[in-house]
C-alpha positions as CSV (number, residue, x, y, z in Angstrom):
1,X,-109.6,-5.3,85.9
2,X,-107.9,-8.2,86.1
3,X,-108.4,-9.3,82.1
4,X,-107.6,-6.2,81.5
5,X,-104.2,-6.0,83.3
6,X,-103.4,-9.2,81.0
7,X,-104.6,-7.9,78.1
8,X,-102.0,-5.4,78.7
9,X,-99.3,-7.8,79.8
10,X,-99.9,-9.4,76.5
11,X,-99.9,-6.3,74.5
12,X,-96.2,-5.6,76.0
13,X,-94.8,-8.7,75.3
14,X,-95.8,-9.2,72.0
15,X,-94.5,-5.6,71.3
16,X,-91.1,-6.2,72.5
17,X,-91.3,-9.8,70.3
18,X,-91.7,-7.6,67.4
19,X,-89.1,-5.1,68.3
20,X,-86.7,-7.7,68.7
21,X,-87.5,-9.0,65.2
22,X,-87.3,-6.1,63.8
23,X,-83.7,-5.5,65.2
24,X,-82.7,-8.8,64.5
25,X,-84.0,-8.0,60.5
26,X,-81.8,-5.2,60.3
27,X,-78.6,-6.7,61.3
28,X,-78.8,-9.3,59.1
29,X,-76.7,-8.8,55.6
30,X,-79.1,-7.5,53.4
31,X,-79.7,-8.9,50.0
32,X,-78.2,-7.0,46.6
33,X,-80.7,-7.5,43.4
34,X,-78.7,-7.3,40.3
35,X,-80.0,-7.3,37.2
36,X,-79.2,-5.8,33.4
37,X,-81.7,-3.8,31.3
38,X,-83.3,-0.6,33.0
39,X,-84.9,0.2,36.3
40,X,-88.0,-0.5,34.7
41,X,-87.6,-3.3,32.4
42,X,-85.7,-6.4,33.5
43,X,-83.6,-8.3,31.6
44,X,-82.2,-12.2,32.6
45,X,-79.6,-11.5,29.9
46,X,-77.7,-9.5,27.4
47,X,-75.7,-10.6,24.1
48,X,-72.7,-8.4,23.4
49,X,-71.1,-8.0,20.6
50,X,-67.7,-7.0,19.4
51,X,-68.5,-6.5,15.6
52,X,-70.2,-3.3,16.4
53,X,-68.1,-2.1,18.8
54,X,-66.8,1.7,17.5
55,X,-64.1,1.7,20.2
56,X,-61.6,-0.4,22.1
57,X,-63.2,-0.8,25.3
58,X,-67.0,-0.9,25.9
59,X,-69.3,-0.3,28.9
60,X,-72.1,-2.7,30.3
61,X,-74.6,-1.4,32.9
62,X,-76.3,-2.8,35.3
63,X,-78.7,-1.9,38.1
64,X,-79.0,-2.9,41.4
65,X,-81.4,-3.2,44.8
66,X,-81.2,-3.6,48.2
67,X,-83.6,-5.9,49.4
68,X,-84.1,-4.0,52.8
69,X,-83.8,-0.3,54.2
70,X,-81.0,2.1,53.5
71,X,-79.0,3.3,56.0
72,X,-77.2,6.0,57.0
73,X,-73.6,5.5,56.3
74,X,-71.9,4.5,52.6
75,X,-71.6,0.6,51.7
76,X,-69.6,-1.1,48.8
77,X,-69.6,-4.1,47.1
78,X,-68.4,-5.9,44.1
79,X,-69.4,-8.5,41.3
80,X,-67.4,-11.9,41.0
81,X,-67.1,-14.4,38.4
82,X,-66.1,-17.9,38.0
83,X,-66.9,-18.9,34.4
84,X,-63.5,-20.1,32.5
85,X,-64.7,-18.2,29.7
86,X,-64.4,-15.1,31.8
87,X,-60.5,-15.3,31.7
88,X,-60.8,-15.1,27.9
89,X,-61.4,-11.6,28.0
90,X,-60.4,-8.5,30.0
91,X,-62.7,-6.6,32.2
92,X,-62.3,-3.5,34.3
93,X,-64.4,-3.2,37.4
94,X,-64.7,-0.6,40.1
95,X,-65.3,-1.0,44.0
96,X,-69.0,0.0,44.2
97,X,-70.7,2.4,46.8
98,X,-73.7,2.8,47.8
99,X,-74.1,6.0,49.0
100,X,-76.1,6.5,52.7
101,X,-79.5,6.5,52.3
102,X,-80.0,4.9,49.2
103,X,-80.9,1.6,48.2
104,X,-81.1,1.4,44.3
105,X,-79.0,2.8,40.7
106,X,-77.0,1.8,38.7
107,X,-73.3,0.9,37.9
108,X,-70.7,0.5,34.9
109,X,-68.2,-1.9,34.3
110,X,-65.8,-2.6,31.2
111,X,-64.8,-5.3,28.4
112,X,-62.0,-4.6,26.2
113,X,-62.4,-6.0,22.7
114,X,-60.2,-9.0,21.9
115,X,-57.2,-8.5,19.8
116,X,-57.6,-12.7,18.9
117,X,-60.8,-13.2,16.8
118,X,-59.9,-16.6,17.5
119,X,-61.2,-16.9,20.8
120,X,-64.4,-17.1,19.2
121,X,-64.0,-19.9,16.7
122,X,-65.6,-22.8,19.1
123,X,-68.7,-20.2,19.6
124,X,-69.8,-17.4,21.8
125,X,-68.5,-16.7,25.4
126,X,-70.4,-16.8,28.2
127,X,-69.8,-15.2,31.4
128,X,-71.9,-14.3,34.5
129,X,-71.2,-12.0,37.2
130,X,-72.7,-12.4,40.9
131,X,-72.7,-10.0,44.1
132,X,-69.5,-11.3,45.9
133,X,-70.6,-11.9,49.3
134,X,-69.0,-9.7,52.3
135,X,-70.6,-8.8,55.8
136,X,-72.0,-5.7,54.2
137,X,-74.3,-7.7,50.9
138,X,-75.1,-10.7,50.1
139,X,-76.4,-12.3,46.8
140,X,-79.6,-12.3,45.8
141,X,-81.1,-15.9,46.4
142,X,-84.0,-15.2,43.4
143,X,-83.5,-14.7,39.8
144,X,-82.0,-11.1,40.0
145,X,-78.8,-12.8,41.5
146,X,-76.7,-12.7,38.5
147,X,-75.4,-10.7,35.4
148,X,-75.6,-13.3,32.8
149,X,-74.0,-12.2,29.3
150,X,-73.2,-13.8,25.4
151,X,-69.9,-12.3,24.3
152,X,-69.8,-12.7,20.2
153,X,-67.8,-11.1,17.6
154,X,-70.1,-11.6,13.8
155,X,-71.5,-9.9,11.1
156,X,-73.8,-10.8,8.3
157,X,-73.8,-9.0,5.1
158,X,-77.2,-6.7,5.0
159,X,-80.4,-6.8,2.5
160,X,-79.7,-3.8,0.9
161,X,-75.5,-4.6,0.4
162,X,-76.5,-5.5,-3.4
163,X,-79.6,-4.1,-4.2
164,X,-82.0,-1.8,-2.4
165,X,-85.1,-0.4,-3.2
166,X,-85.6,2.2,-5.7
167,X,-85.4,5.3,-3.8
168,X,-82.0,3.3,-1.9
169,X,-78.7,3.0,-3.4
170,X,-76.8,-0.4,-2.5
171,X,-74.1,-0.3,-0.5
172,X,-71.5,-1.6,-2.9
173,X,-71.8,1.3,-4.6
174,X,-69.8,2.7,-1.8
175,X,-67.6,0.3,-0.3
176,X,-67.3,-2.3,-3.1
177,X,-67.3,-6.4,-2.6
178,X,-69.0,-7.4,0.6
179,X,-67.1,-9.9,3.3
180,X,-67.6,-10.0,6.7
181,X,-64.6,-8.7,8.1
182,X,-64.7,-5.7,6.0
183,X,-68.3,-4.9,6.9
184,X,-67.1,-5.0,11.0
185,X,-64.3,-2.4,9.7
186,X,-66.7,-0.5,8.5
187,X,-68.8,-0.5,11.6
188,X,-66.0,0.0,14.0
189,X,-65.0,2.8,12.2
190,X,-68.4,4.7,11.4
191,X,-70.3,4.2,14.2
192,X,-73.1,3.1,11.9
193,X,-74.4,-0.5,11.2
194,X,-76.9,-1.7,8.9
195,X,-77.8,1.9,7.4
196,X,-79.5,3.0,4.2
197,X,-78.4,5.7,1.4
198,X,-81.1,7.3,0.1
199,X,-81.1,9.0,-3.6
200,X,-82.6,12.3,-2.3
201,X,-80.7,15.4,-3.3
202,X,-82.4,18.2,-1.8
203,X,-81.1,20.1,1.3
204,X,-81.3,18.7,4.4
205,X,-84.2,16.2,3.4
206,X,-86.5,14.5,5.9
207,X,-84.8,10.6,6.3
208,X,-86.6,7.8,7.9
209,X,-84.6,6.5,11.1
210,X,-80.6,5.2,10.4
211,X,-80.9,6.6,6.6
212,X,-78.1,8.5,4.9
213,X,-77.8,10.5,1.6
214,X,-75.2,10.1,-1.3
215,X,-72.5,12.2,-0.2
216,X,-72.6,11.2,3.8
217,X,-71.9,7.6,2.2
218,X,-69.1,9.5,-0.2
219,X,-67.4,10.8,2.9
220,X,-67.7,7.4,5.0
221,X,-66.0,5.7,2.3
222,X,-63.4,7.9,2.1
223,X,-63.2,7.5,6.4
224,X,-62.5,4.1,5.9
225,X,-60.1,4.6,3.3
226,X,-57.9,6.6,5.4
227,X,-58.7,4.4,8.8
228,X,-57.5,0.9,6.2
229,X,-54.3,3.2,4.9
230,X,-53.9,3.6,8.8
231,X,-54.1,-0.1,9.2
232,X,-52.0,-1.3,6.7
233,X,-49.0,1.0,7.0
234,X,-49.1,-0.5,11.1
235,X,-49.4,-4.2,10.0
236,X,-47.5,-6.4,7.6
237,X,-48.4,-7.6,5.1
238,X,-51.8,-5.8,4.2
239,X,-55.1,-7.0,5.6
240,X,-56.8,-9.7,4.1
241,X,-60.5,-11.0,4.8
242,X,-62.1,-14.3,5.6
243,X,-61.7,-15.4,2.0
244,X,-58.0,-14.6,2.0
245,X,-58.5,-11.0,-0.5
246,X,-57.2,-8.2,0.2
247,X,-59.5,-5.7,2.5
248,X,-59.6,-2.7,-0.5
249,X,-62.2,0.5,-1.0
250,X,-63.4,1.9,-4.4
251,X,-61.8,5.3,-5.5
């Protein structure tokens, strides 16, 4: 009787040590994973890149995980940042919430595209963003504890700008001589980046994946016609590229 009255004692004890642990656990501040990719695949980093940027202001994503249990009541938090390069460019962010009773999703913040390509001309920019630390999260202490990202702004003239293959019809046939800073016009205006034209003529033919036909390419010319026109009658004198020509279309 008396082994098992211990047995009990110890039982007792060692269930309060555990409850007290447990307690203890939870009102600690829980760890926030951060990380860029999707909720399935993780990844350490991400380049952006202004060339092919269609609009003025762009949004990166991010995901994020508490490492511990949700709890019933709302929680925000924010990311910080103390890379010089970050004060180069001009980000939005939001004050982040965690709604009760979940511990995991994902969140948006913005870049606006630099007006001075010039911030570029020592290289890319790189910035990384961290959970700023409060009494409701802290950082991650492994490698999902930061948002690390390349900002660039280049373009290199595709394959298929002079010559394609036989089915393909170049590019210049559309937009004329190649330079770099037309080709990023082009792409901030279209949407589109390193496409094909195809020769088929036939209605609504079967295109492999980023392929147009002749008169889509027609009417993209003529978009960035209009878009340049735009540009030019807004800025004096008119825009030149890289190599100091004027930025023109073909008729």
């Amino acid at each position: 009787m008396k082994t098992i009255n211990i047995l009990l004692l110890a039982l007792i004890i060692l269930s309060g040590c555990k409850k007290d642990q447990l307690q203890l656990f939870e009102e600690e501040t829980p760890l926030l994973n951060i990380w860029l990719g999707s909720t399935l695949i993780v990844q350490d980093s991400l380049t952006h890149n202004f060339a092919f940027s269609p609009t003025n202001r762009d949004a990166i994503t991010f995901n994020y995980r508490i490492a511990g249990y949700p709890v019933n009541y709302d929680r925000t938090f924010e990311l910080s940042t103390s890379d010089k390069d970050a004060t180069l460019l001009n980000f939005t962010f939001g004050s982040y919430k965690v709604p009760a009773g979940q511990y995991e999703g994902s969140f948006t913040f913005y870049v606006d595209k630099p007006t001075d390509e010039r911030i570029f001309n020592s290289g890319d920019l790189r910035v990384s963003f961290k959970v700023k630390e409060t009494n409701q999260f802290q950082s991650s202490a492994n490698e999902y504890n930061r948002l690390k990202i390349k900002f660039k702004s280049a373009v290199t003239k595709p394959d298929n700008w002079e010559t394609d293959i036989p089915t393909n019809y170049p590019l210049k046939n559309y937009f004329g001589a190649y330079s770099d800073r037309k080709y990023r016009f082009i792409i901030q205006t279209t949407g589109l980046q390193n496409f094909s034209v195809s020769r088929l003529n036939t209605v609504n033919p079967t295109l492999p994946e980023n392929t147009i036909v002749h008169f889509h390419a027609i009417a993209l010319k003529n978009q960035c016609r209009v878009a340049l026109e735009q540009y030019n009658a807004d800025h004096d004198p008119d825009w030149l590229d890289e190599n100091g020509n004027a930025i023109v279309f073909p008729l």
